[in-house]
C-alpha positions in Angstrom: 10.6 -7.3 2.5 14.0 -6.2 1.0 13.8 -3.3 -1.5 16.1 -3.7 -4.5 18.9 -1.9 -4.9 17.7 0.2 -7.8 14.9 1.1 -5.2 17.5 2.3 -2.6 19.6 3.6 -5.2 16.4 6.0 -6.3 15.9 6.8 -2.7 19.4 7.9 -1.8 19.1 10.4 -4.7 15.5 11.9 -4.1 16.9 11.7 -0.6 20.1 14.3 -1.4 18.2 16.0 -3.4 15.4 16.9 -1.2 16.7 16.7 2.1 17.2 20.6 2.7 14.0 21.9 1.9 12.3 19.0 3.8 14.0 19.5 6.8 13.3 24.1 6.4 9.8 22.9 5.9 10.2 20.7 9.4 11.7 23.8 11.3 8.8 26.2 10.2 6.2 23.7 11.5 8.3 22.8 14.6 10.4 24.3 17.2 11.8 21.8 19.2 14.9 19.4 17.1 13.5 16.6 18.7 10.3 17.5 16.8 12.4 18.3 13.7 14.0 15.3 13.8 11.3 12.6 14.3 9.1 14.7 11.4 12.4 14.7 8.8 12.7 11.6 9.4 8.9 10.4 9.6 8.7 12.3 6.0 11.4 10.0 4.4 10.0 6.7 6.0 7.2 7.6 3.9 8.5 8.5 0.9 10.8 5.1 1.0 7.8 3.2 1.5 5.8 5.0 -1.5 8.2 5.5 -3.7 7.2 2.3 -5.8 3.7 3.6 -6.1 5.0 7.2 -7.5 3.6 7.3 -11.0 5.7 10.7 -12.0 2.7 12.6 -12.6 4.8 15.5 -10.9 8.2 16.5 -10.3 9.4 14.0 -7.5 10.2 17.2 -5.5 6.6 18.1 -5.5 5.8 14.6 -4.6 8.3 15.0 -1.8 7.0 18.2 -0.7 3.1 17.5 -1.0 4.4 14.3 1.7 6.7 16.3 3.9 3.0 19.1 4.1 0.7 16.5 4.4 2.7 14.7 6.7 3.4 17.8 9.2 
């Protein structure tokens, strides 16, 4: 199914926004950049497919950051 483009639009942002501290939390947890890479980008497969169920109960960065944890 096709995400709209205010979807992608939202994801490109939390995406530049985020995408440092995801990928310094990656490096603690891993050491290889194979590892690195397939978690950074295993952490933004996920928050693309939740980001329609994000309620903004927290700062998106939080949301981002409780994924990238939980997800490594």
């Amino acid at each position: 199914m096709s995400k709209s483009p205010h979807h992608r639009a939202q994801f490109q942002q939390i995406y530049l926004e985020n995408q440092d501290r995801v990928y310094r939390l990656c490096r603690a947890y891993l050491g290889s950049d194979e590892e690195v890479d397939n978690l950074f980008q295993e952490v933004f497969l996920k928050v693309w497919q939740n980001l329609p169920t994000f309620r903004g109960e927290a700062a998106v960065s939080t949301w981002v950051y409780r994924i990238a944890v939980n997800t490594a």
